[in-house]
N, C-alpha and C positions, 0 to 999 in steps of 0.2 A: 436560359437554356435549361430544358430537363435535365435529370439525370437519367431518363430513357434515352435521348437525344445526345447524350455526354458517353454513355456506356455504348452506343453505335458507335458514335467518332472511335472511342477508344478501340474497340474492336477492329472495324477497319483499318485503323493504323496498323494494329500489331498485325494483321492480314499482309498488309505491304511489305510490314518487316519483315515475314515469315519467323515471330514469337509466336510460342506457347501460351496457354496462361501460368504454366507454371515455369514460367522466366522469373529473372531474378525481378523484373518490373512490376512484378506483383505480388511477391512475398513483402511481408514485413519484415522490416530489419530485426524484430524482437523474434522471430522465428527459425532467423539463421542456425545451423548448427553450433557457430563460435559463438555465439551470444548464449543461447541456454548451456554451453560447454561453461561460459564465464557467470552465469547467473547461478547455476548449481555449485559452482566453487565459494561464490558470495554466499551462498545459503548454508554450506560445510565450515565456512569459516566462523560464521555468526553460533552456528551448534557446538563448537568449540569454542568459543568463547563465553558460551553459558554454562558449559559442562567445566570446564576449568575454573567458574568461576573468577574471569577476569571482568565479568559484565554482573548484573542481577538478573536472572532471569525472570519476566513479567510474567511468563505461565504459570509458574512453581506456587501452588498452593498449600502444601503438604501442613504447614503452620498455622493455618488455619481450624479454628476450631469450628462445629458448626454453628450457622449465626453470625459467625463474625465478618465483619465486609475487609477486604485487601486496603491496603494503604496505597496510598497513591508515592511512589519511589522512581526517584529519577534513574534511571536504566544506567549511564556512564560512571553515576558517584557515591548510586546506591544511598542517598541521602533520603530519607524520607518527611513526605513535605506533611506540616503541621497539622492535626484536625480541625483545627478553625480557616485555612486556608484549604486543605481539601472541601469542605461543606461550601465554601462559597466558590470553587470550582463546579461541584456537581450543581449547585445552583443554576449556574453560568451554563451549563451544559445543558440544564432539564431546560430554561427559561430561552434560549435562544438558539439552541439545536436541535433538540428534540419535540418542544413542543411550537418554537415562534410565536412565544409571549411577547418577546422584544427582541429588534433589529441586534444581528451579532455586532455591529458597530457605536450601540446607542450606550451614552454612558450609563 
């Protein structure tokens, strides 16, 4: 079945039913008002948690001198992961995600 032939069906139905398109049947749940009410609270929360510094915040470059690359910092424990295991991370990253040298699965 198309989806020209899918999107009749669908219409005629909602015809029968006497819906709108803009019924609840065809909004996204992530559209609802109580969902972006609960997603902007999620996002207020995280801002205060970097601003209090109970997290590391990953934007914060201010310590950077020019030239110099960020360190790779786990966000929860602020522990900063070693330069010989960051380099074979960006490795990891240049060679199987960015360019597909090698399968992300291949040892």
């Amino acid at each position: 079945m198309t989806s020209h032939q899918r999107a009749e069906i669908t219409t005629a139905l909602k015809n029968k039913c006497n819906m709108q398109d803009n019924d609840r049947v065809s909004q996204h749940k992530e559209a609802t008002s109580n969902r972006i009410k609960k997603n902007e609270k999620i996002v207020r929360s995280l801002l205060t948690a970097f601003t209090a510094e109970l997290m590391t915040d990953p934007f914060n470059l201010d310590d950077l001198s020019d030239g110099d690359t960020a360190s790779l910092i786990n966000l929860a424990t602020a522990v900063v992961i070693p330069s010989d295991d960051a380099a074979q991370m960006t490795t990891l990253v240049e060679q199987r995600l960015n360019t597909n040298e090698k399968k992300f699965l291949d040892p």
